[in-house]
C-alpha positions in Angstrom: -12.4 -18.3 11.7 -11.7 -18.7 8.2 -9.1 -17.4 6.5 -11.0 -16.1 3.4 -8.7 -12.9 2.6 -6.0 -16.0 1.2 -8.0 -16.7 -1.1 -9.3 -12.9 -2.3 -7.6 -10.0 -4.1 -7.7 -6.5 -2.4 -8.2 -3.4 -4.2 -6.6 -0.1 -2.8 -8.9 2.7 -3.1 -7.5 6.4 -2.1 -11.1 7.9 -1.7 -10.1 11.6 -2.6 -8.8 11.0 -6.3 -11.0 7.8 -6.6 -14.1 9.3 -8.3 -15.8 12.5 -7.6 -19.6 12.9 -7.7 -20.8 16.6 -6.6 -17.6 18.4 -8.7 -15.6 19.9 -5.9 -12.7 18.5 -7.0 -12.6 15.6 -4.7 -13.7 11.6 -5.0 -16.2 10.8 -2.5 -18.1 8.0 -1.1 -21.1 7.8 -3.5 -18.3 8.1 -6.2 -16.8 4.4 -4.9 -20.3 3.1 -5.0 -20.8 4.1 -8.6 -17.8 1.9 -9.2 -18.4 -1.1 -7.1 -19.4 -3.1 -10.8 -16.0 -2.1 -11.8 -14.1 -3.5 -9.0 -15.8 -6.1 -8.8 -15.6 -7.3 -12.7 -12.0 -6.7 -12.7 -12.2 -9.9 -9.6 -11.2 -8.4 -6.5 -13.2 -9.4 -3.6 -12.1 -7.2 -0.9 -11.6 -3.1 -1.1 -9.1 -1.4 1.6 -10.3 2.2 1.9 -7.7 4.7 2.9 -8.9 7.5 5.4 -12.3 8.8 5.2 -12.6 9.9 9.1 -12.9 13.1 10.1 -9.5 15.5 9.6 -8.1 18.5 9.0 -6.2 17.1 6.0 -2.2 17.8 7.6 -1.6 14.6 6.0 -4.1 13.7 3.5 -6.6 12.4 6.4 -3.8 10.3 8.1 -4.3 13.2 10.9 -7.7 11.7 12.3 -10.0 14.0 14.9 -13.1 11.4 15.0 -12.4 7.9 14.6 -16.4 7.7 14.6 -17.0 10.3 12.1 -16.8 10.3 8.3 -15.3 13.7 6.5 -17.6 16.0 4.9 -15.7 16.0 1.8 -15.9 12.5 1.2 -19.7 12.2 2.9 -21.8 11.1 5.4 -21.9 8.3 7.8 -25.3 7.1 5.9 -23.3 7.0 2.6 -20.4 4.9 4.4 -22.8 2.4 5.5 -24.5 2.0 1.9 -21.2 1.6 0.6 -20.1 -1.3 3.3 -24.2 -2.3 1.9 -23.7 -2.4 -1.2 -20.1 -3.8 -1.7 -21.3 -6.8 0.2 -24.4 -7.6 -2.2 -21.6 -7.4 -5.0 -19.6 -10.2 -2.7 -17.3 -7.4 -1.6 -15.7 -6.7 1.7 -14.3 -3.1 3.1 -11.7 -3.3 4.9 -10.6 0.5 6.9 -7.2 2.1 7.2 -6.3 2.3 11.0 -4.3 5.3 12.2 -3.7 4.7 15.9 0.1 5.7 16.3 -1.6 9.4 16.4 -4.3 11.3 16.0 -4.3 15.2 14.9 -4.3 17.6 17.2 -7.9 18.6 16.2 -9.2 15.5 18.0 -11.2 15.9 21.5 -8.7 13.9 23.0 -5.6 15.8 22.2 -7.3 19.3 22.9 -8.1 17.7 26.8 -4.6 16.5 27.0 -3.4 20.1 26.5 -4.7 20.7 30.3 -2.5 19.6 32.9 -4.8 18.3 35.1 -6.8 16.4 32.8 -7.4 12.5 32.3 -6.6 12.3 29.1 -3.0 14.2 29.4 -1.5 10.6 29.5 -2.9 9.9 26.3 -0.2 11.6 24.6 3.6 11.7 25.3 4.5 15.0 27.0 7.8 16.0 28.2 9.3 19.4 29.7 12.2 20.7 27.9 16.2 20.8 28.5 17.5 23.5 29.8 18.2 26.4 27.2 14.9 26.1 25.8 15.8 22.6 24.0 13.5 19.4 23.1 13.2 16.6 25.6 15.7 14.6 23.6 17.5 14.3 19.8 15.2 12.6 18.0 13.9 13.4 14.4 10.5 12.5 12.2 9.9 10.6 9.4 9.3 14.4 7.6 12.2 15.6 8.7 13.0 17.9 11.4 12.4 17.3 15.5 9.8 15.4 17.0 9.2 18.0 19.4 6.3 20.6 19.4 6.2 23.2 22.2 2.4 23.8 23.3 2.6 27.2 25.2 -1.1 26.7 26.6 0.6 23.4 29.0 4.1 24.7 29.0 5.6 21.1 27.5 6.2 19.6 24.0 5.0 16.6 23.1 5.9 14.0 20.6 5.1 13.6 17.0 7.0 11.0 14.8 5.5 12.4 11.5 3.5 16.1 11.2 3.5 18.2 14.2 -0.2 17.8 13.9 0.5 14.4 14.3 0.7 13.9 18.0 1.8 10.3 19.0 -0.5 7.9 21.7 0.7 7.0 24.7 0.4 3.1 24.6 1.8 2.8 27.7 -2.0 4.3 28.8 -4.0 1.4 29.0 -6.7 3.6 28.8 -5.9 4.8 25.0 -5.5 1.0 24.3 -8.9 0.5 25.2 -10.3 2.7 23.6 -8.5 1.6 20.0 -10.6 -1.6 20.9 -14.0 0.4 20.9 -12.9 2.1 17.9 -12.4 -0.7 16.3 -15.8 -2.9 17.6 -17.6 0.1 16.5 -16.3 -0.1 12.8 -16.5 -4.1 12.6 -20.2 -3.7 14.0 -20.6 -1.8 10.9 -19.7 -4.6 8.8 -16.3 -4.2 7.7 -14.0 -6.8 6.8 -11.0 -6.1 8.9 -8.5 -2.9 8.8 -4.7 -2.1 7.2 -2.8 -1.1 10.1 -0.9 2.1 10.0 3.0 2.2 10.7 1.7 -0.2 13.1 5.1 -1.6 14.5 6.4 2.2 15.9 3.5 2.3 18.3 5.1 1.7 21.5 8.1 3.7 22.6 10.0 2.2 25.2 12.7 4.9 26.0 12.7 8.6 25.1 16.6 8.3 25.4 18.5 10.3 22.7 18.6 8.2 19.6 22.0 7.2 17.6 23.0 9.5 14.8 21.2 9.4 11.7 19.6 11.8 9.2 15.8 10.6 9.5 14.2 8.6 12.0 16.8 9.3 15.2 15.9 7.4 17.8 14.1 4.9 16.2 15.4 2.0 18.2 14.1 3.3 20.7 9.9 2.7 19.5 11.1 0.3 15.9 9.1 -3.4 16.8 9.3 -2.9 20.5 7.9 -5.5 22.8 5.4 -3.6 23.7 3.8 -3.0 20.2 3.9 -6.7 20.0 2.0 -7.2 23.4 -0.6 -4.4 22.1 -1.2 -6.2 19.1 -1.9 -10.1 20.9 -4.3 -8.3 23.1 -6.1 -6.3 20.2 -6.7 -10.2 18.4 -7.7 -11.7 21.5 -9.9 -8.7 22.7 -11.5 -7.8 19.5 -10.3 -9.2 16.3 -10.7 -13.2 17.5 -14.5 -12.3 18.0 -14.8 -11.1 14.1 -14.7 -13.1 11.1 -12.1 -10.1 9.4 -8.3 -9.8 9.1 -5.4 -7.4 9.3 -2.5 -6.4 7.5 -0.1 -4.2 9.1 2.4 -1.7 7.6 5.2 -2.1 8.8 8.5 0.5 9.1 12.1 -0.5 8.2 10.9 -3.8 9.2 13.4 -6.8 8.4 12.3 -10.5 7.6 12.5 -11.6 11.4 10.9 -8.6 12.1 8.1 -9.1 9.9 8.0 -13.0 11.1 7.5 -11.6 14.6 4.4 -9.4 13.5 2.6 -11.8 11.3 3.5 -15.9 12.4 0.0 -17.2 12.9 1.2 -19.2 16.1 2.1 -15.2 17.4 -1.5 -13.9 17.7 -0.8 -10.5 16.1 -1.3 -9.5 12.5 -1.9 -11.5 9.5 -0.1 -10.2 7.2 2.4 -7.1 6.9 3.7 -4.9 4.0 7.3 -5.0 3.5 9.2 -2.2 1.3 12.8 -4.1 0.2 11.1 -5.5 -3.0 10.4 -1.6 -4.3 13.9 -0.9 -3.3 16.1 -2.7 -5.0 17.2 0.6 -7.4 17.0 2.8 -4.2 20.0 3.3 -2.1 17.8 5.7 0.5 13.9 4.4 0.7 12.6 5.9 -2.1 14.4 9.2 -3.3 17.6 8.1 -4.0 18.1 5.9 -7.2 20.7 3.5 -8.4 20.5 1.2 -11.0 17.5 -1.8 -11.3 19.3 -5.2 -11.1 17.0 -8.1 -12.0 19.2 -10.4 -10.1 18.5 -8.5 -6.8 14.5 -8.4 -7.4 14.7 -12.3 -7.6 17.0 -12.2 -4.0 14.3 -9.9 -2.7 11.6 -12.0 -3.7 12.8 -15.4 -2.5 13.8 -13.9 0.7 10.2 -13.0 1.3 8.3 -15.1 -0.2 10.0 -18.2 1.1 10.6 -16.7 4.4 7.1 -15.9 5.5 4.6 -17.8 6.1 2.1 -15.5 3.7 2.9 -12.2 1.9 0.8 -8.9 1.2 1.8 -9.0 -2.6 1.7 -5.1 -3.8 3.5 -3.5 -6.5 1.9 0.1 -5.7 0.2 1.8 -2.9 -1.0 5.6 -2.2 2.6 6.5 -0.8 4.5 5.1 -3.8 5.4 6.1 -7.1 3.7 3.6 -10.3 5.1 0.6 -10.6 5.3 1.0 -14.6 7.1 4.2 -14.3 9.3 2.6 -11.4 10.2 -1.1 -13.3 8.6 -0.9 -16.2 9.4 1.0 -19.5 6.4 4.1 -19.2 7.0 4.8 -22.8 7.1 2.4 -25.8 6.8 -0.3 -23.8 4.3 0.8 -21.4 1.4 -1.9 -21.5 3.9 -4.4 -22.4 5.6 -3.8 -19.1 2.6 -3.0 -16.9 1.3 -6.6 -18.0 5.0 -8.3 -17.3 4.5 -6.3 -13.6 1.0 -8.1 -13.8 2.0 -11.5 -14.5 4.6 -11.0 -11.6 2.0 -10.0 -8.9 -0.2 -12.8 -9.6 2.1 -15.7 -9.8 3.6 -15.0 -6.3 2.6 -16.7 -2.9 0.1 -14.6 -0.9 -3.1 -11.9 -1.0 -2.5 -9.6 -3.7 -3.3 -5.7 -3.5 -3.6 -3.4 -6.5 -4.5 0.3 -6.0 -6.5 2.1 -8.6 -5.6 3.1 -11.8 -2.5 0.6 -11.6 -4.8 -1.9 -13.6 -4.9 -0.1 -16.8 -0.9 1.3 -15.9 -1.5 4.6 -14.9 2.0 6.6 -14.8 3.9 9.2 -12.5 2.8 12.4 -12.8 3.7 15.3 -15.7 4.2 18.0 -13.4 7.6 20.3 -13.9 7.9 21.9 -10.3 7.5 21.5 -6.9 4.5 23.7 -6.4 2.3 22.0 -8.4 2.4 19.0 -5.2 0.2 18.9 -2.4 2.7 16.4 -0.8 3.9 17.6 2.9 6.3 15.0 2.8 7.7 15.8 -1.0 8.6 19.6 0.5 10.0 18.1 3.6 12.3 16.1 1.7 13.4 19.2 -1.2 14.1 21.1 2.2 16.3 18.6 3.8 18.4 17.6 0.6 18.6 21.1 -0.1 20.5 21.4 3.4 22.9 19.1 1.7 24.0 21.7 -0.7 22.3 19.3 -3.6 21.3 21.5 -6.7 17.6 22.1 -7.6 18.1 20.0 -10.8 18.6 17.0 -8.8 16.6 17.3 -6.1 13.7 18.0 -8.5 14.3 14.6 -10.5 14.5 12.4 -7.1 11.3 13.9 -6.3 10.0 13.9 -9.2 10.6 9.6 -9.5 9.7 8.8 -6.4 6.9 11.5 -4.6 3.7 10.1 -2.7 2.0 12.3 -5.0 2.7 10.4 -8.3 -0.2 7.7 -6.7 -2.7 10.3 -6.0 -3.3 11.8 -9.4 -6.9 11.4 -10.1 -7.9 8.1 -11.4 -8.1 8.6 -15.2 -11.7 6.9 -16.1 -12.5 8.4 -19.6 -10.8 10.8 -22.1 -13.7 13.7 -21.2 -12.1 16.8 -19.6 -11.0 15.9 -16.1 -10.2 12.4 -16.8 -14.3 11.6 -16.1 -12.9 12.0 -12.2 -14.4 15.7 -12.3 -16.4 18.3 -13.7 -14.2 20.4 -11.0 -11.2 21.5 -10.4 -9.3 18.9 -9.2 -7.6 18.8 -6.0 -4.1 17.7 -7.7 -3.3 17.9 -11.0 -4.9 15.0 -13.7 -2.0 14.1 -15.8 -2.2 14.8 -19.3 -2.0 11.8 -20.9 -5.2 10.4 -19.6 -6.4 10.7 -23.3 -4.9 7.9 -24.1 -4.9 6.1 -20.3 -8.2 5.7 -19.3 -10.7 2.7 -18.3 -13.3 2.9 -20.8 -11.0 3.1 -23.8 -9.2 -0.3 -22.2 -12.9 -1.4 -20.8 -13.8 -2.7 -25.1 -10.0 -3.5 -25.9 -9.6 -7.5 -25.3 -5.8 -6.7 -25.8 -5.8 -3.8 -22.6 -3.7 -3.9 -19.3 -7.2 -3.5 -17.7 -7.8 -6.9 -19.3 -5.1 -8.6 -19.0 -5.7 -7.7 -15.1 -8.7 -9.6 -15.5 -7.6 -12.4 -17.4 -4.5 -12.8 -14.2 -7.3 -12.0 -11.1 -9.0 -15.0 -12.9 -5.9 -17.4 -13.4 -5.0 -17.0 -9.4 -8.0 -17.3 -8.2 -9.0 -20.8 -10.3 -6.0 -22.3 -9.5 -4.5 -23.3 -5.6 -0.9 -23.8 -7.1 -0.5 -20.1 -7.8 -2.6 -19.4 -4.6 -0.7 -21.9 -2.1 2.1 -23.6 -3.7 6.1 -23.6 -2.9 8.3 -20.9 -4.4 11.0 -22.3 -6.2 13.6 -19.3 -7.7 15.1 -20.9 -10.9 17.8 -18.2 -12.2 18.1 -14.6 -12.6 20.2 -13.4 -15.8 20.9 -10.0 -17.5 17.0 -8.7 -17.1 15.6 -12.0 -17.1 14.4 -13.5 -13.6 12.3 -16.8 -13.5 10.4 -18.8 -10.6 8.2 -21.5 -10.1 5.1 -22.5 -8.3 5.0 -26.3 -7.2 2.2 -27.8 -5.3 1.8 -31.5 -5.4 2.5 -32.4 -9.1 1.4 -29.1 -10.4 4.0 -27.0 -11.4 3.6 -23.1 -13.0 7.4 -21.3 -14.3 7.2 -17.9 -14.5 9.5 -16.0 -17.0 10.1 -12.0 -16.9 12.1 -10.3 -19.1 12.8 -6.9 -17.3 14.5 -5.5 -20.4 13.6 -3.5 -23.6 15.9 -5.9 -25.7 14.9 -9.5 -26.7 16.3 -12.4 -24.6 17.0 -16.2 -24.2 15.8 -18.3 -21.4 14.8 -21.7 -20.7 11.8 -23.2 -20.1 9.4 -25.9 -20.8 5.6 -26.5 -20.9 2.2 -25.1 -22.1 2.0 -21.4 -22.2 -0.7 -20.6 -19.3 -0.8 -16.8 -20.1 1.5 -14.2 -22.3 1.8 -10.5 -21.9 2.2 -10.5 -26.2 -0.3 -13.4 -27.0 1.8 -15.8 -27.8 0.3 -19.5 -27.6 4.1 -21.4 -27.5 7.4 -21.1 -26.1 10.8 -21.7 -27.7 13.0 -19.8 -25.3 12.8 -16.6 -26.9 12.0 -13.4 -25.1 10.9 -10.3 -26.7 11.4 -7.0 -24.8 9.2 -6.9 -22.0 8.2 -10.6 -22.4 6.3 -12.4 -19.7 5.0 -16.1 -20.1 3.7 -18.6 -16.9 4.3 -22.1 -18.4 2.0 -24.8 -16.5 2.9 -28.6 -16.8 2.5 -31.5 -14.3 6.1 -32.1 -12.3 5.9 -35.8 -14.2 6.3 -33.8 -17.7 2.7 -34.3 -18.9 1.5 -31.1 -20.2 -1.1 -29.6 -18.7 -3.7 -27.1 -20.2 -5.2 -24.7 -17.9 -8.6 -22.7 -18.2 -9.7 -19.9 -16.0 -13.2 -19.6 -14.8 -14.5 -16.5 -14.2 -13.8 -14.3 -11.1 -17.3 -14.6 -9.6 -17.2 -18.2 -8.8 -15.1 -17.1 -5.8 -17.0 -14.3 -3.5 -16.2 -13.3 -0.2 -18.4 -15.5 2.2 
């Protein structure tokens, strides 16, 4: 098969604050398909649709009760097939979010388990409890609290690593693993490209031993990369995927470099790609919500750990469960399109498949909201609740949530300065943030100078050119806030310079300017605040001049 999805970008879209079409307050399908010109003029050749299945909405639709049904709210099964349609006349592939470490407890299967005698109470992990009315074991969930639900009607708990509508599968059922495989024939039947893989490395848990102390996640070395997940995943390519011209990317949890090697070596028959989190956490000391300060110096370390260490990255900057990359490393103020282009030029210079999720190309920002109630977040409350057990005070707790909650992706998409950022002519289902007078995609849509354009101008630099696509990764020096790397491949050779600062800076560097955040058509070694320049030359010295060709010389086959 061909391994088409190298030479692609992927756009994230989270369907429910995409673009809604009927006014209740929620994007829908038909409202992606009005915007499939969009995506596809901004160069991205592939579009990875979070849920749209069938759920009761514990977790935003990562709580699935038909795996084979699409959600009211979003549509109809007709309007998911003339979106997988139409996408591909535009040279666009869909590509479907796979939830398969649980389902909610809403779907057939779990409501059968619930029933002793059933055949499908093996599909789910249930356990009597200790003595003293206690949970099978210590461990707790990624939101907090015990893993542990007690279900009166069966007399047993059973397991849930994230909401306690969340029950976990059994992969040690070869029954449920076959039928992920039907699931997932019956969605690339349909046409779509491949899927992103849910938390996909915590499938399998090998023990339900009590875990070693910590605060979140207990027991997670006991189902973190197990061999078992691994197994899973080389009979899921060999069973299905190997039969389907698609790929998969797999999010992967607390996952270290060997880890991620383990998951996504081609030679391994697994995934082929996997998302990583230490290059969003180099100012975090806890995951996201506790801060310390950004250190170029470390982003450069992260990088070239990565992208020298795999054999090909999932380059993304934002997703649906992380906060906006401008409001995160850039300057959201003065310097706010500055930095979202410097954050730009980064993404596209690096080795692999890049992702962006919506409104990140015209550097949408966190949210505006003042207080906690105005989140629909489960996960945001779940964490005020546990660092309130910690005695921290409401000030604080507010601002690490504030920086870093899943909600500050899911705003509605800002695409006009009309009332409800052109998203709605509802009430939205969270908040629109108020500055999306100014941020929106048809006042950026006419402005050659735009983010939205300068996202153009980078999707069509990357994909005209196989150094930036396939060459070596070269670091170069980190200093102050300025980082710089280089892409070789044969005697090509691109340096990429970022100044990660709001004060002007020195750095070396030599060649013809290939693309500039500010304009600029030559280099001296100066750096204004938020400066990013890609110098191209050939590794003999001769200069080289590169021009981009447009993004539609390079469809999806």
């Amino acid at each position: 098969m061909s391994q088409w999805w190298k030479e692609q970008v992927v756009y994230q879209i989270y369907p429910r604050s995409f673009m809604d079409t009927n006014d209740d307050g929620v994007g829908d399908i038909p409202g992606i398909i009005s915007k499939l010109d969009e995506i596809r003029s901004l160069g991205a050749g592939v579009i990875w649709l979070s849920p749209v299945y069938k759920s009761p909405d514990a977790d935003n639709g990562y709580d699935i009760s038909d795996y084979r049904s699409i959600d009211p709210k979003f549509g109809t099964m007709a309007d998911m097939e003339m979106l997988i349609s139409q996408a591909k006349a535009r040279g666009i592939k869909i590509v479907m979010d796979l939830v398969i470490n649980h389902t909610s407890d809403e779907h057939e299967w779990f409501q059968k388990s619930r029933d002793k005698d059933s055949p499908y109470r093996d599909y789910y992990i249930w356990r009597p409890g200790k003595p003293g009315g206690k949970p099978p074991n210590n461990w707790t969930g990624f939101f907090t609290g015990t893993v542990w639900e007690y279900d009166g009607q069966s007399g047993e708990y059973y397991l849930h690593l994230f909401h306690k509508k969340q029950p976990d599968l059994n992969y040690k059922n070869q029954k449920v693993v076959e039928e992920i495989k039907e699931i997932m024939r019956f969605w690339l039947d349909k046409g779509v490209g491949g899927f992103r893989c849910d938390v996909i490395n915590i499938i399998y848990k090998s023990s339900l031993e009590d875990g070693k102390y910590q605060v979140v996640a207990r027991g997670i070395e006991h189902y973190q990369s197990q061999e078992g997940a691994h197994r899973i995943l080389k009979e899921l390519r060999r069973d299905v995927l190997a039969h389907y011209d698609c790929f998969t990317v797999g999010e992967s949890v607390m996952v270290d470099l060997d880890g991620a090697k383990q998951l996504s070596d081609p030679e391994r028959g697994e995934l082929d790609m996997v998302f990583y989190f230490d290059h969003l956490e180099v100012d975090r000391v806890v995951a996201r919500y506790i801060p310390k300060k950004f250190r170029a110096v470390k982003l450069l370390q992260v990088l070239t750990k990565w992208q020298q260490g795999l054999d090909w990255n999932a380059l993304y900057l934002e997703n649906h469960d992380q906060p906006r990359i401008v409001s995160h490393y850039g300057d959201d103020g003065v310097f706010r399109e500055r930095s979202a282009k410097l954050l730009a030029t980064m993404l596209f210079t690096l080795r692999g498949t890049p992702f962006i999720y919506q409104g990140q190309e015209i550097g949408m920002t966190n949210f505006d909201f003042t207080e906690l109630s105005q989140l629909r977040d489960v996960e945001s409350y779940n964490i005020d609740k546990l660092i309130r057990s910690f005695f921290v005070p409401a000030r604080i707790r507010w601002n690490w949530i504030r920086t870093a909650s899943r909600d500050n992706a899911r705003t509605p998409v800002q695409w006009s300065a009309e009332p409800g950022a052109g998203f709605t002519g509802g009430e939205p289902w969270l908040g629109v943030n108020a500055n999306y007078k100014d941020i929106n995609y048809r006042e950026q849509q006419g402005r050659p100078d735009s983010v939205l354009n300068y996202y153009k101008q980078m999707v069509a630099l990357r994909a005209s050119n196989d150094t930036l696509k396939y060459g070596k990764f070269i670091p170069l020096y980190a200093k102050a806030g300025v980082i710089a790397y280089s892409r070789v491949l044969g005697e090509e050779e691109y340096t990429t310079i970022l100044n990660f600062s709001g004060k002007p800076a020195r750095a070396a560097g030599t060649g013809p300017v290939v693309a500039s955040n500010i304009g600029r058509d030559s280099f001296d070694g100066s750096l204004s605040p938020w400066e990013a320049v890609v110098l191209g030359k050939l590794v003999d010295g001769r200069g080289k001049v590169f021009r981009p060709v447009p993004p539609s010389v390079s469809p999806v086959p």
